[in-house]
Backbone bond lengths (Angstrom), bond angles and torsions (degrees), N, CA, C in turn:
res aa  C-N    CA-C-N  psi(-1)  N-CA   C-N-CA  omega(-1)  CA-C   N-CA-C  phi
1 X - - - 1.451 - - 1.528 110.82 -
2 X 1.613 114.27 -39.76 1.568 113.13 176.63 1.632 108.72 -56.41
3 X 1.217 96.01 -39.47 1.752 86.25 -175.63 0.890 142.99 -86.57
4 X 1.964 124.87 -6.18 1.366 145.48 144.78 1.627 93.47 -52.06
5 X 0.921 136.08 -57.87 1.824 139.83 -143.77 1.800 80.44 -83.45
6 X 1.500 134.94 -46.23 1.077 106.81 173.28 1.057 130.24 -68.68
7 X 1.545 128.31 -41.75 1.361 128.06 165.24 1.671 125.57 -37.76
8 X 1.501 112.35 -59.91 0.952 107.30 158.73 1.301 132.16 -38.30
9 X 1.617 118.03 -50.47 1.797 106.88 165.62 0.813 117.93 -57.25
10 X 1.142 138.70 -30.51 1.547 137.78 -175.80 1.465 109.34 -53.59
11 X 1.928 95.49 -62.77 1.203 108.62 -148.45 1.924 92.90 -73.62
12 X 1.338 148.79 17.77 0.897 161.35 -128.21 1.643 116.90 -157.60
13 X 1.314 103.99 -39.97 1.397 131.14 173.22 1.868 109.50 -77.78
14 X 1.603 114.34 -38.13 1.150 138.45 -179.86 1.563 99.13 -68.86
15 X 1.026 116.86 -59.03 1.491 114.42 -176.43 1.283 90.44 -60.45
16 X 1.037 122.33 -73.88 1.866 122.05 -163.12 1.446 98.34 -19.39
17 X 1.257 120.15 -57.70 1.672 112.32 -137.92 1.716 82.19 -90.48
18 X 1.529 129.52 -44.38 1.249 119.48 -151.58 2.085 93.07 -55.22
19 X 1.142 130.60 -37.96 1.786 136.65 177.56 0.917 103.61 -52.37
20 X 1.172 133.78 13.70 1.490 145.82 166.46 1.775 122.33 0.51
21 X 0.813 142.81 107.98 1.542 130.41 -155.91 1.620 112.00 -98.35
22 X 1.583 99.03 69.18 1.601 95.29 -174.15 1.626 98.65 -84.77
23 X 1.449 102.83 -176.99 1.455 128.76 159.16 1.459 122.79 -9.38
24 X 1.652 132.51 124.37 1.202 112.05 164.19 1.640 133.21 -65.75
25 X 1.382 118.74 117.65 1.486 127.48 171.37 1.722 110.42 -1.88
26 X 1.457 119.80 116.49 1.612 124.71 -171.75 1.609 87.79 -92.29
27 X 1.582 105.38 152.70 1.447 122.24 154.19 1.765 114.24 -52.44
28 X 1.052 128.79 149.70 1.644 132.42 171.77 1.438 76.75 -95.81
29 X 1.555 108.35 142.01 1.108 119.51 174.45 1.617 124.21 -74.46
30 X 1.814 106.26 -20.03 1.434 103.84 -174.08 1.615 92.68 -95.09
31 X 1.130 122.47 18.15 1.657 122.05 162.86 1.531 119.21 -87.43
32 X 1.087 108.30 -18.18 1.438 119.21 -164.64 1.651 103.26 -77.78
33 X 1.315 115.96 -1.57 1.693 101.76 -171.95 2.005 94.95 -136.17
34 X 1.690 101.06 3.52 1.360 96.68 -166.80 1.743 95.52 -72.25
35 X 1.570 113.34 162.83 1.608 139.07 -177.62 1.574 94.86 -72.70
36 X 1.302 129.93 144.91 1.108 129.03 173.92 1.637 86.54 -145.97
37 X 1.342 84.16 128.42 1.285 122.69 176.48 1.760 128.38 -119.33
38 X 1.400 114.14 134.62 1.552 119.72 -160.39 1.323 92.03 -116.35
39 X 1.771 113.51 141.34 1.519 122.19 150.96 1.415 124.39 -88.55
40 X 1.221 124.43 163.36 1.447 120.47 -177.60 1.734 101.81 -153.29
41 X 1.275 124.23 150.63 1.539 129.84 -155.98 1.819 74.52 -89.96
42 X 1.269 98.37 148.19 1.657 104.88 166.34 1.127 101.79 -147.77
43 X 1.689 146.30 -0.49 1.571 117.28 150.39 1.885 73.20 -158.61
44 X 1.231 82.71 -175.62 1.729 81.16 170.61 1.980 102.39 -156.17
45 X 1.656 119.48 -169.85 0.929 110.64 172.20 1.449 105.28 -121.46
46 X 1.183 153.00 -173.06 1.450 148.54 142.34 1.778 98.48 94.82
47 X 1.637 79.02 148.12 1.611 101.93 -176.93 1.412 107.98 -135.99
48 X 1.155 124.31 161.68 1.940 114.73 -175.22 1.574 101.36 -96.42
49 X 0.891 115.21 -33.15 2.061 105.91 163.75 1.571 113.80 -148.43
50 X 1.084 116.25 -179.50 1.407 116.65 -144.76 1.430 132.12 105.13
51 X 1.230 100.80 -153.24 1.949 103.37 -172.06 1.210 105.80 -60.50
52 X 1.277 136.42 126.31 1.512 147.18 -150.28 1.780 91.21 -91.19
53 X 1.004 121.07 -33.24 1.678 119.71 166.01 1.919 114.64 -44.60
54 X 1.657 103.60 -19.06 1.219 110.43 178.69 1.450 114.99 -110.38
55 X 1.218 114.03 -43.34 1.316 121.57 158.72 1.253 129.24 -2.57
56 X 1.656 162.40 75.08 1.610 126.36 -161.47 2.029 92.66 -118.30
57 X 1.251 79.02 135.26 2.312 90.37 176.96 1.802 103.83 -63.67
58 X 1.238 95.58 -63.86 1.681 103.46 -169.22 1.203 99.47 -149.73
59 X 1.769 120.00 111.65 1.703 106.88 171.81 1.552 96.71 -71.06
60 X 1.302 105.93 162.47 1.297 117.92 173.07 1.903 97.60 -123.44
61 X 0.992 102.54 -13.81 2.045 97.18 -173.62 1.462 92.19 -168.98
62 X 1.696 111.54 -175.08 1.114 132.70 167.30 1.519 108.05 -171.48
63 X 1.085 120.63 148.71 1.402 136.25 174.57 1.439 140.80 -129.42
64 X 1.283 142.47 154.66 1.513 109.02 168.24 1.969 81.00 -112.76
65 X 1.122 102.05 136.69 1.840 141.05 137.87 1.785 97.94 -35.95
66 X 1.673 108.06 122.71 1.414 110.28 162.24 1.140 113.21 -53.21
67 X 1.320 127.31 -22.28 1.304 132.97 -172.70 2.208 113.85 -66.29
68 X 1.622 100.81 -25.88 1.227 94.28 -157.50 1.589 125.97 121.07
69 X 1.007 101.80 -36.65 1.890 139.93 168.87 1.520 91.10 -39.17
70 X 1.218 116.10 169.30 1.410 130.04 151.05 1.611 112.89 -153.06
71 X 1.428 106.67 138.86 1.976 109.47 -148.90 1.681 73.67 -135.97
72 X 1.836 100.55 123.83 1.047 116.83 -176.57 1.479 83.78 -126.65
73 X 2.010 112.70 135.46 1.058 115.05 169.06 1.406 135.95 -116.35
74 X 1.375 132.27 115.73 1.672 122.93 -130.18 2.075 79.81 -130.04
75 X 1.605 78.88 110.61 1.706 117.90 171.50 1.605 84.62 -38.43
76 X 1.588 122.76 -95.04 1.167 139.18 -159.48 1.772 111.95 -35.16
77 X 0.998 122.36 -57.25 1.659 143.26 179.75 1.800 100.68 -42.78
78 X 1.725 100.82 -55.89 1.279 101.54 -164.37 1.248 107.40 96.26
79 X 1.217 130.10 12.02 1.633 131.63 175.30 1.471 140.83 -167.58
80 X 1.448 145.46 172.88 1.431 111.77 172.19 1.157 113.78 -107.21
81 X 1.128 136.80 -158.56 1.609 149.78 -111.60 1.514 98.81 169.37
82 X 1.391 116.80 107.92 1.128 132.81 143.01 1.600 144.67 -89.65
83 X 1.176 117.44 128.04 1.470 132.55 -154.80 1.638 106.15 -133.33
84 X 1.554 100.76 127.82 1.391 94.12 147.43 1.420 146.08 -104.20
85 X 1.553 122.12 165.93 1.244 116.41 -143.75 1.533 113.01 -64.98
86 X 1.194 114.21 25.95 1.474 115.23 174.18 1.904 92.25 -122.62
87 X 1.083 125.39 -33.20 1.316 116.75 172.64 1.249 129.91 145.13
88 X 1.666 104.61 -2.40 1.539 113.63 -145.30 1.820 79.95 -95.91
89 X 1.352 106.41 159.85 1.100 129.16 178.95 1.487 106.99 -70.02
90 X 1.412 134.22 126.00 1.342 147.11 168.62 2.108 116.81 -103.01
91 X 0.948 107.98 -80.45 1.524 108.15 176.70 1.510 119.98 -152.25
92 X 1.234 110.75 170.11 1.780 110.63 178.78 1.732 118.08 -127.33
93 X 0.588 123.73 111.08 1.242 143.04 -169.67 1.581 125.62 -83.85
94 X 1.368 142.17 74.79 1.210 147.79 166.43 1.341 107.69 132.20
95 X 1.359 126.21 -166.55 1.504 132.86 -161.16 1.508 98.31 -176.62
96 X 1.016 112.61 168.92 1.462 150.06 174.72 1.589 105.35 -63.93
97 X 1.581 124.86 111.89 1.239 120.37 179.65 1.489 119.00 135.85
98 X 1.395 121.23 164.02 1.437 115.17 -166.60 1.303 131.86 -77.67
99 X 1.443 112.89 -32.54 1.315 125.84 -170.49 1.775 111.82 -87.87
100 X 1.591 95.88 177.32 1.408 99.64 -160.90 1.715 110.63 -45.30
101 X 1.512 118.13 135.94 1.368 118.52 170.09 1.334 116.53 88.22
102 X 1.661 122.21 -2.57 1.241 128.72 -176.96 2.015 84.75 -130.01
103 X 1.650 97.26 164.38 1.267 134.98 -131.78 1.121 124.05 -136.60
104 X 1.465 138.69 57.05 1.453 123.32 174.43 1.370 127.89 -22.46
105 X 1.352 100.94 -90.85 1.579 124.93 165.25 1.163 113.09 -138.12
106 X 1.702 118.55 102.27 1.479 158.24 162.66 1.193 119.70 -42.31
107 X 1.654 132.74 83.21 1.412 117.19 -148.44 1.748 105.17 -121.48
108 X 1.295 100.90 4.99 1.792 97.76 -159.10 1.942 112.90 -157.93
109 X 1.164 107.53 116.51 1.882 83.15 -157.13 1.703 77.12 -116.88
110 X 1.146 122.34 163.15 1.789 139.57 144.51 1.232 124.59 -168.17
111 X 1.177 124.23 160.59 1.443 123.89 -166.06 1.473 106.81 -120.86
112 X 1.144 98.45 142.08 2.173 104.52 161.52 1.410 106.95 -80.85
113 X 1.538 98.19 162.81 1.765 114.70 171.74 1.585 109.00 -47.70
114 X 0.997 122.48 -50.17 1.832 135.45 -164.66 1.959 96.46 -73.90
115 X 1.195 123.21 -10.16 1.626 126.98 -175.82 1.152 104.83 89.17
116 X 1.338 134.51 35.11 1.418 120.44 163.42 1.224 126.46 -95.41
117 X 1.881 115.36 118.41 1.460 94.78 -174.68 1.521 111.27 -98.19
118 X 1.526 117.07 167.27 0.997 153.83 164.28 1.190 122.27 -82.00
119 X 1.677 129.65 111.61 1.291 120.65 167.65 1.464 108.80 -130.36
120 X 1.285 113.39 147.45 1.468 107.66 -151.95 1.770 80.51 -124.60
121 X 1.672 126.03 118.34 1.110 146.02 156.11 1.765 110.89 -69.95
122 X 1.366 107.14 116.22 1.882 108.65 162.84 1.331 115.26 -63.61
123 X 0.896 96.28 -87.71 1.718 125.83 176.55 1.838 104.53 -31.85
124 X 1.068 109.91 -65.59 1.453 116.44 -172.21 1.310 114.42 -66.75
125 X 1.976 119.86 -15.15 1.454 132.64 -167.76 1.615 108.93 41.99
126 X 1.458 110.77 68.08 1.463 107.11 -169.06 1.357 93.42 -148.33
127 X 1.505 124.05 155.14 1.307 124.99 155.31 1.447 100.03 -117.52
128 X 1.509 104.53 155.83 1.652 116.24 -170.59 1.184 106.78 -97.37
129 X 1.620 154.82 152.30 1.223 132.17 144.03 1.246 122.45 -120.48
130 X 1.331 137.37 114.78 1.567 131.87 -167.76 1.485 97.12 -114.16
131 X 1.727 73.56 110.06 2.434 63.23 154.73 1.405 115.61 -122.39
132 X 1.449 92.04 -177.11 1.564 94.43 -145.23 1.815 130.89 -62.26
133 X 1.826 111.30 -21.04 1.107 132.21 146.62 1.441 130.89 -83.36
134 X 1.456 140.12 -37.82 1.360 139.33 137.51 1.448 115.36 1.02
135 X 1.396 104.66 114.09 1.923 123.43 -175.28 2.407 81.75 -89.23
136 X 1.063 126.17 -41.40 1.544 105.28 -169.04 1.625 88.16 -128.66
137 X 1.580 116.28 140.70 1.446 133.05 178.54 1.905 101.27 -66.66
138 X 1.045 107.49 167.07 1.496 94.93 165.97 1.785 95.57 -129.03
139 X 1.221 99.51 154.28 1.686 119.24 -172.13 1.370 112.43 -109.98
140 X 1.458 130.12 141.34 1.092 125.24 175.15 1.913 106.81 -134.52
141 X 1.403 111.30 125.59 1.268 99.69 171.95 1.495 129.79 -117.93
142 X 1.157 100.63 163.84 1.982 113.62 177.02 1.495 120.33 -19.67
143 X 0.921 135.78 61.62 1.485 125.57 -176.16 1.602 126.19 -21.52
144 X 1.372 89.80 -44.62 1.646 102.45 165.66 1.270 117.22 174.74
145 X 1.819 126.38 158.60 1.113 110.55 -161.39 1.702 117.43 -80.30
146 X 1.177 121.71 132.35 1.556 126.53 171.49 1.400 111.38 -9.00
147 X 1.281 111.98 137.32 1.765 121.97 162.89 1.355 102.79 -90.67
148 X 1.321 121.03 -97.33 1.303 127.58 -153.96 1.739 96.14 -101.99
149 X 1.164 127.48 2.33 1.846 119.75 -156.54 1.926 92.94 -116.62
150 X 1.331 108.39 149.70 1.322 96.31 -170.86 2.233 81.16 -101.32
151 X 1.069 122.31 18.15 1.486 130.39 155.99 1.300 116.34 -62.79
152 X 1.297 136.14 152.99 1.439 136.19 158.59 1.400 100.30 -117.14
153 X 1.433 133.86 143.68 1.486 152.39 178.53 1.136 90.69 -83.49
154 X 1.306 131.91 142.38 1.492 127.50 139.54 1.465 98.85 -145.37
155 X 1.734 69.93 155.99 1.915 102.28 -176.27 1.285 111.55 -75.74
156 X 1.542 107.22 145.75 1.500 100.53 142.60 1.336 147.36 -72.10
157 X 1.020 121.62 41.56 1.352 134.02 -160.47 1.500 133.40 -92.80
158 X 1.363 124.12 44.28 1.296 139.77 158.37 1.602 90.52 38.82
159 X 1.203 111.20 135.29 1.591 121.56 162.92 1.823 120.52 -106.68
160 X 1.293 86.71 133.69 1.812 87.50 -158.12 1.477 96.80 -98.59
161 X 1.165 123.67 -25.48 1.731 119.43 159.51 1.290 138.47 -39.29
């Protein structure tokens, strides 16, 4: 028992000193003239119950669409959520499942200049690609997992699922 009760002081005494009570924190001098700038909420989207179009489980991303659009992507759903830039609900895009346009777990959304989005699947090791006229997305997956590169290779390889 003496020697838990010493350890503990020790290990207690150790913290003490590591909080060390130096100097108060100096300005960086090339901070002293930088712009500081504040955010402030000015509309938002989502409600905690209600119209399930508002609803979101887990965003996983969000984007704005060259278009103006804004594509919110909700982990839980399995898909994103389109909005326009005033807020109102527009369409939803994918589902739960393997094949083209469906979604394991949805972790990463972005778009190209031309409106093509990007959805980047974990779980499934796939990226999605929808463009903006395209009736089926095309899928591309992980070739295999990384050796030494914290990169993943992927193929071009059309998904036939």
């Amino acid at each position: 028992m003496k020697r838990v009760l010493a350890i503990a002081f020790q290990a207690a005494a150790l913290i003490l000193l590591g909080c060390g009570g130096g100097s108060a924190p100096q300005e960086v001098e090339w901070a002293r003239d930088a712009r500081h700038e504040s955010l402030a909420v000015t509309d938002s989207i989502g409600i905690e119950t209600g119209d399930s179009n508002f609803v979101f489980g887990q965003i996983a991303g969000a984007a704005y669409a060259p278009d103006g659009r804004i594509a919110v992507l909700d982990m839980k759903q399995k898909a994103v959520l389109f909005y326009s830039p005033d807020g109102s609900f527009l369409m939803r895009v994918g589902r739960q499942g393997s094949g083209p346009g469906e979604f394991l777990m949805p972790s990463s959304i972005s778009f190209y200049r031309d409106g093509s989005m990007v959805v980047g699947d974990a779980m499934a090791q796939k990226l999605t690609s929808s463009m903006p006229r395209a009736s089926t997305p095309a899928a591309w997956r992980a070739s295999s997992p990384p050796r030494r590169s914290l990169c993943r290779q992927w193929t071009a390889e059309r998904s036939s699922a």
